[in-house]
KOLROVEX-196075 format. One record per residue (C-alpha): residue number from 1; residue in three letters; z, x, y. Coordinates in steps of 0.001 Angstrom, whole numbers, padded with zeros to 6 digits. Each point is the difference from the previous one (the first is absolute). Example, Ala and Ser with C-alpha at 12.3 -4.5 7.8 and 13.67 -1.06 7.14 Angstrom:
[1; 'ala'; [007800; 012300; -004500]]
[2; 'ser'; [-000660; 001370; 003440]]
//
This chain:
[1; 'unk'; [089127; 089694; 122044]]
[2; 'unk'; [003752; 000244; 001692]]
[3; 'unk'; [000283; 003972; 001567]]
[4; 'unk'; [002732; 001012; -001860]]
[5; 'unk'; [002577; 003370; 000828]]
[6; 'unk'; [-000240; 002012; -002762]]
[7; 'unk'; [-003383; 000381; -001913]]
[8; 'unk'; [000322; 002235; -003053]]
[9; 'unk'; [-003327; 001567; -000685]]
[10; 'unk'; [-001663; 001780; -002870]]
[11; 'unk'; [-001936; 003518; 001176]]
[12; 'unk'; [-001829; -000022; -002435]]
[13; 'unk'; [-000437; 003296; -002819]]
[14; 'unk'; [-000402; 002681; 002456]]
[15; 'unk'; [-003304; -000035; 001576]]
[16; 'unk'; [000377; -001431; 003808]]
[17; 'unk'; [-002940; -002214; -000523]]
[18; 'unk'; [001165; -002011; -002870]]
[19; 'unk'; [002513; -001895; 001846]]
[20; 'unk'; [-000910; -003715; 000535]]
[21; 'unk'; [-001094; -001277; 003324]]
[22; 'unk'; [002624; -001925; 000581]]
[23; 'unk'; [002312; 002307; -000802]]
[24; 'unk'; [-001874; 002826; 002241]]
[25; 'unk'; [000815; -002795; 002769]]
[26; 'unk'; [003626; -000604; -000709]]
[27; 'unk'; [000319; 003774; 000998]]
[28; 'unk'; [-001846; -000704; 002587]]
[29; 'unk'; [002253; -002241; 001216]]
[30; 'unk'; [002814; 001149; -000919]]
[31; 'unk'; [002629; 000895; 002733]]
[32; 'unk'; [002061; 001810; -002529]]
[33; 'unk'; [-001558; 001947; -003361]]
[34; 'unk'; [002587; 001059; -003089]]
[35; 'unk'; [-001935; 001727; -002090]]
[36; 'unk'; [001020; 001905; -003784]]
[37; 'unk'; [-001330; 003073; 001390]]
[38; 'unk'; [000302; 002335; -003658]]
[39; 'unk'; [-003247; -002383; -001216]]
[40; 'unk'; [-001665; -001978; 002997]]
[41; 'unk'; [-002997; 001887; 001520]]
[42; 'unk'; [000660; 001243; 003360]]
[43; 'unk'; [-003229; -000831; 001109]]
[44; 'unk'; [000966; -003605; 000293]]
[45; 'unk'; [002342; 000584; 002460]]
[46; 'unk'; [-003082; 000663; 002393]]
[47; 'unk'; [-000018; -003923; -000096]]
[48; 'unk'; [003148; -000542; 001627]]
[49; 'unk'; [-000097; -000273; 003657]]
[50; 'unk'; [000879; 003026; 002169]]
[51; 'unk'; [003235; -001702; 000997]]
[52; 'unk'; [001190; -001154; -003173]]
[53; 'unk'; [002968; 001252; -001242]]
[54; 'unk'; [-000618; 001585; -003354]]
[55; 'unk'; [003066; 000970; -002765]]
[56; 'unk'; [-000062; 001413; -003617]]
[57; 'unk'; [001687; -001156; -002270]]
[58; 'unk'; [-000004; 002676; -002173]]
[59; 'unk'; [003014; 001090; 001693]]
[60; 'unk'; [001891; -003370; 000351]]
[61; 'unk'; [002069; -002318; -001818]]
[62; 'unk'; [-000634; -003601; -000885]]
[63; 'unk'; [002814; -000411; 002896]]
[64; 'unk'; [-001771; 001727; 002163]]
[65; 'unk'; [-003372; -001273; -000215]]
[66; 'unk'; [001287; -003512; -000009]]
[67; 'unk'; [002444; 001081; 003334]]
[68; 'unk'; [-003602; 001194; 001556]]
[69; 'unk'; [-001819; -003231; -001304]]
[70; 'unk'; [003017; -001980; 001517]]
[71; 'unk'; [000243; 001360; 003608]]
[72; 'unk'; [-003561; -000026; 000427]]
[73; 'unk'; [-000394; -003756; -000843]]
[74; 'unk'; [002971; -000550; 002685]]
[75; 'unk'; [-002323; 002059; 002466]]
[76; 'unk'; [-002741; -002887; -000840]]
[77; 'unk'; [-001687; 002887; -001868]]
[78; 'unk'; [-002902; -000320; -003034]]
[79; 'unk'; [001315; 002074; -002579]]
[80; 'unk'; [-003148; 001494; -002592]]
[81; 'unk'; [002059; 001324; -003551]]
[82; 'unk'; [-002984; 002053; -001404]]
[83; 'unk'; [000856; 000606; -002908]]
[84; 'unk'; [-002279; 002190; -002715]]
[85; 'unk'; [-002456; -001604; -002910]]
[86; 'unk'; [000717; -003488; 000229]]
[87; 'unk'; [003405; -001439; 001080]]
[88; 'unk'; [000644; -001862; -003321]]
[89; 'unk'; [000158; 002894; -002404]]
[90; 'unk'; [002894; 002291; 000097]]
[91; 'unk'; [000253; -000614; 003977]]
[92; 'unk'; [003841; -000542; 000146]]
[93; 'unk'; [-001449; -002819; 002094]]
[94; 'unk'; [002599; -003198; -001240]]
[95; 'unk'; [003293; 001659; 001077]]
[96; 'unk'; [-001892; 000019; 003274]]
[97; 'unk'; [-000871; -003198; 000427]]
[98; 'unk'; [003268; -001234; -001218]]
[99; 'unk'; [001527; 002093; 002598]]
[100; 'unk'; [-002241; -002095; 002715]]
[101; 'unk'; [000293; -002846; -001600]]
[102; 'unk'; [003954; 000688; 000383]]
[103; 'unk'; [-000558; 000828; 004041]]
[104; 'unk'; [-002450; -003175; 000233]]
[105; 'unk'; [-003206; 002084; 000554]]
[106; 'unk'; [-003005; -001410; -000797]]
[107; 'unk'; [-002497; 002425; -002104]]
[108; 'unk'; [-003040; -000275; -001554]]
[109; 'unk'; [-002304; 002931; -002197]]
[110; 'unk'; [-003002; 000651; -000489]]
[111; 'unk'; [-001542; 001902; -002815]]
[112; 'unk'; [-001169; 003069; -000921]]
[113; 'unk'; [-002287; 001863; -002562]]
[114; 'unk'; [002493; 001404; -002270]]
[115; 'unk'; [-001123; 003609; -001626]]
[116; 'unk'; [-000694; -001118; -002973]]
[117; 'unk'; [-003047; -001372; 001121]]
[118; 'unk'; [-000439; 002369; 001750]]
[119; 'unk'; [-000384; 002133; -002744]]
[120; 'unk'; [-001839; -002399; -001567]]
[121; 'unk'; [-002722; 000567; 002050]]
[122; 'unk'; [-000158; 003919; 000430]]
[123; 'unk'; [-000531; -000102; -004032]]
[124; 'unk'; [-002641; -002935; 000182]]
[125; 'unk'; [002707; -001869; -002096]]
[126; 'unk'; [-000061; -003251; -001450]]
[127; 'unk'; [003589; -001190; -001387]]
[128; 'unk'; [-001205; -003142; -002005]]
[129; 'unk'; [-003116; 000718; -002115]]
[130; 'unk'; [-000755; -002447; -002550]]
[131; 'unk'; [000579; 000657; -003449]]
[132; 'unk'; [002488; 003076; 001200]]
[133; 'unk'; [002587; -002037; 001973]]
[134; 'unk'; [000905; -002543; 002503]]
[135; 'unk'; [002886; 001329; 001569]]
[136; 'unk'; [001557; 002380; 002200]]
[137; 'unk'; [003777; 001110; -000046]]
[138; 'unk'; [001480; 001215; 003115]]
[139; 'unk'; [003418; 001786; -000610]]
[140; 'unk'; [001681; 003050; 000164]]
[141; 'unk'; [002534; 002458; -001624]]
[142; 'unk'; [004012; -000493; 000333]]
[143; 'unk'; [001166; 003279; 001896]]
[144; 'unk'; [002447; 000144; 002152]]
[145; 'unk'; [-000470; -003830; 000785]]
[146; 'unk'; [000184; -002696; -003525]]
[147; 'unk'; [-002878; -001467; -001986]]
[148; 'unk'; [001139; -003433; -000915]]
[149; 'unk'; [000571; 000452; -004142]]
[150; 'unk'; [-002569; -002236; -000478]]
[151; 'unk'; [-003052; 001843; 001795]]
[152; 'unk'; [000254; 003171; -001971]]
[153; 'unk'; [-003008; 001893; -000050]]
[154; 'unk'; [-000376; -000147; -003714]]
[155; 'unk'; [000214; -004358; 000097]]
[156; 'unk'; [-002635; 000362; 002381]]
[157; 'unk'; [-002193; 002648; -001922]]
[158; 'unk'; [000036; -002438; -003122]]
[159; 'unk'; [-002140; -002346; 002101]]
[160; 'unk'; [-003000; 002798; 000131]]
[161; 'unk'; [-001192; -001103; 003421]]
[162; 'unk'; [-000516; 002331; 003052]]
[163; 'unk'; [002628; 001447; 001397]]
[164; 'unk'; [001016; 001051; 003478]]
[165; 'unk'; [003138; 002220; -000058]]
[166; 'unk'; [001009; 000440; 003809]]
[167; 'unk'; [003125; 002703; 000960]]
[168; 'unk'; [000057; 001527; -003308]]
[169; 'unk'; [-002134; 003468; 000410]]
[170; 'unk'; [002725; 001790; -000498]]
[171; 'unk'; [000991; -000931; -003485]]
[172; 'unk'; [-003291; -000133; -001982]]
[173; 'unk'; [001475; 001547; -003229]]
[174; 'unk'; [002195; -002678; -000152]]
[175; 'unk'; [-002342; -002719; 001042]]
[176; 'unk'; [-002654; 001562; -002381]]
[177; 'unk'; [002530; 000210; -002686]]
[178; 'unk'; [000801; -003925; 000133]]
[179; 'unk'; [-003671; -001278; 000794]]
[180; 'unk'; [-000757; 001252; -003273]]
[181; 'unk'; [003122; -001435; -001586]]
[182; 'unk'; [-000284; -002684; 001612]]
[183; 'unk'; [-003699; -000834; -001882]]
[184; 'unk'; [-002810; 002028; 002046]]
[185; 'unk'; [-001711; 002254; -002234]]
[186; 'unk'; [000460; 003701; 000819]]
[187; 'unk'; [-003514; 000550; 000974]]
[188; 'unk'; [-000360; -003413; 002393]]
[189; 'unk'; [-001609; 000972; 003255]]
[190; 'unk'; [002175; 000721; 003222]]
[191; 'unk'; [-000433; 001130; 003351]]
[192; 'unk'; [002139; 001441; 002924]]
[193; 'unk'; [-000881; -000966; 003312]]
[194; 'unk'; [001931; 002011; 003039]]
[195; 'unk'; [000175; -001433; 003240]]
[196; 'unk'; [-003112; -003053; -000654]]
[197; 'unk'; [-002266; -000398; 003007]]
[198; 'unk'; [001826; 003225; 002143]]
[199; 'unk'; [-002424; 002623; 000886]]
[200; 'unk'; [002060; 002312; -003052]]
[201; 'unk'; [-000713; -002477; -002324]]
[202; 'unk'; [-000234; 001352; -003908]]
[203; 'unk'; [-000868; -001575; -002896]]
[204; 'unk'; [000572; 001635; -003353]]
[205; 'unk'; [-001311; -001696; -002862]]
[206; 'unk'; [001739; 000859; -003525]]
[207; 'unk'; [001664; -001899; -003244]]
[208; 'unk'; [003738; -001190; -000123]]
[209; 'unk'; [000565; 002707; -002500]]
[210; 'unk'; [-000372; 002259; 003294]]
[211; 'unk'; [001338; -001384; 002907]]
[212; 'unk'; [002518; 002534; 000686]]
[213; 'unk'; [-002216; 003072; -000623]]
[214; 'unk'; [-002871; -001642; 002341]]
[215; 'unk'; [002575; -000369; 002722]]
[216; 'unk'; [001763; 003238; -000591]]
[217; 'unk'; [-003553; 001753; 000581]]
[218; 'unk'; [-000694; -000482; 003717]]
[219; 'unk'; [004109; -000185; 000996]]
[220; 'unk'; [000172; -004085; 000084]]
[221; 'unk'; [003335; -001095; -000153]]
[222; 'unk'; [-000035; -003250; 002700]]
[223; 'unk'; [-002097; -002193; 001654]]
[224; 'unk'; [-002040; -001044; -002942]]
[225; 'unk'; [-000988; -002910; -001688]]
[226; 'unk'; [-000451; -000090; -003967]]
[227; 'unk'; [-002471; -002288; -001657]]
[228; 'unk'; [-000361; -000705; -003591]]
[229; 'unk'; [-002177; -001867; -002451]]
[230; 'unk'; [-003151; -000652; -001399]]
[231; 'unk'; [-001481; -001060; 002831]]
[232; 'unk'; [-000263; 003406; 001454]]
[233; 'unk'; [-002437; 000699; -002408]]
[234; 'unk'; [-003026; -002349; 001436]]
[235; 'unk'; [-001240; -000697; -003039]]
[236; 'unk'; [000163; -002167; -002998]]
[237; 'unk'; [000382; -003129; 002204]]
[238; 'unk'; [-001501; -003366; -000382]]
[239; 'unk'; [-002280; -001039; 002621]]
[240; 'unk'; [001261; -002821; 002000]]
[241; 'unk'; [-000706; -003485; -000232]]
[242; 'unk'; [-000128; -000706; 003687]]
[243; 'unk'; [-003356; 001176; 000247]]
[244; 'unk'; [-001553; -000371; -003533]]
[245; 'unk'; [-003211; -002233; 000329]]
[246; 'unk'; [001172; -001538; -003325]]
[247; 'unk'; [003393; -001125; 001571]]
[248; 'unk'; [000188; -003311; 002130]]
[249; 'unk'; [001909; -000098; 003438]]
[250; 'unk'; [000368; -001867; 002860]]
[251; 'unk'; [-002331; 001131; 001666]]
[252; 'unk'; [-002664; 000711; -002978]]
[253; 'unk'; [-001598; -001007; -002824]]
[254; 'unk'; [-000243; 001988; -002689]]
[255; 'unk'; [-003658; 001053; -001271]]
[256; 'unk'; [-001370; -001679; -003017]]
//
């Protein structure tokens, strides 16, 4: 594999341990580390060597994190982009690379776990459950940046698959008020999960019909995942096929 300059890198949902390894190298290695410092664990800055030169972003421009990205690479610099979740969702990630790409510096990422597996796993979730649904939506609420028309949260509701909502904690009377519009029954399980995998972690467990009130109790307003759909329930699934002794595979005949 060619060393590239710039490596964008997913940190993973919060916990400092559920970075990949190669990613845990890349800081490693990293001469410079930019890093979105209002969601990336701090911890994972104990990676970076002690002479690395470390910047948030959380206080910088697109200009100015490309202007850092660009003088290091002219230093012959490694530049490590850690970036929260999983580079690919809602990282701001393309107008960065188009910006290298512009400059003629050579990236590369490498993912991350985003949090919505994260909270997958703190509520011993599975998203696809036979006979409930096979498929997971990842979106979001507009706010103060656009939803395109098309991926309203009531189109997507009509489906009736699980739901991640990411950066939308804020508005669950609204986003309660058009799941149900958009097809979710009232009463279809839900859960809130602040901060997945970080030491504060919560998980409140209610029904769409209360999303806001859940939240409202214990003062959660950011930082918080919403999940909805049947599948939240654990029950009522179908078994699956990969491991019924009736079923042929592969690598097994079924019993007689």
């Amino acid at each position: 594999m060619d060393k590239k300059q710039v490596y964008f890198v997913g940190a993973g949902p919060g916990a400092a341990d559920l970075i990949t390894v190669r990613g845990m190298k890349l800081i490693e290695q990293a001469d410079v580390v930019i890093y979105a410092g209002s969601l990336v664990n701090p911890e994972l800055l104990g990676y970076a060597r002690e002479d690395a030169e470390i910047f948030n972003s959380a206080c910088m421009t697109l200009e100015q994190v490309v202007d850092v990205m660009e003088k290091a690479v002219s230093e012959g610099k490694t530049v490590c982009r850690l970036h929260t979740g999983d580079p690919s969702l809602y990282g701001a990630v393309r107008e960065q690379m188009d910006a290298l790409s512009e400059l003629n510096i050579s990236y590369e990422t490498c993912p991350g776990v985003t949090a919505a597996f994260g909270a997958a796993a703190a509520l011993d979730l599975e998203y696809t459950l036979p006979g409930i649904t096979q498929s997971l939506v990842l979106t979001r609420m507009a706010g103060r940046t656009e939803v395109p028309e098309k991926e309203s949260i009531e189109s997507f509701a009509a489906h009736g698959a699980s739901m991640v909502i990411y950066l939308s904690a804020g508005m669950l009377d609204e986003l309660a008020r058009r799941l149900i519009a958009g097809g979710y029954d009232p009463r279809t399980p839900a859960a809130i999960v602040y901060k997945a995998t970080w030491p504060e972690e919560q998980i409140l467990r209610c029904q769409v019909r209360d999303l806001d009130e859940t939240a409202g109790k214990y003062g959660i307003r950011k930082t918080a995942l919403v999940i909805v759909g049947g599948a939240l329930s654990q029950s009522g699934y179908q078994k699956s096929k990969l491991y019924d002794k009736t079923f042929d595979t592969e690598f097994r005949k079924a019993e007689k």
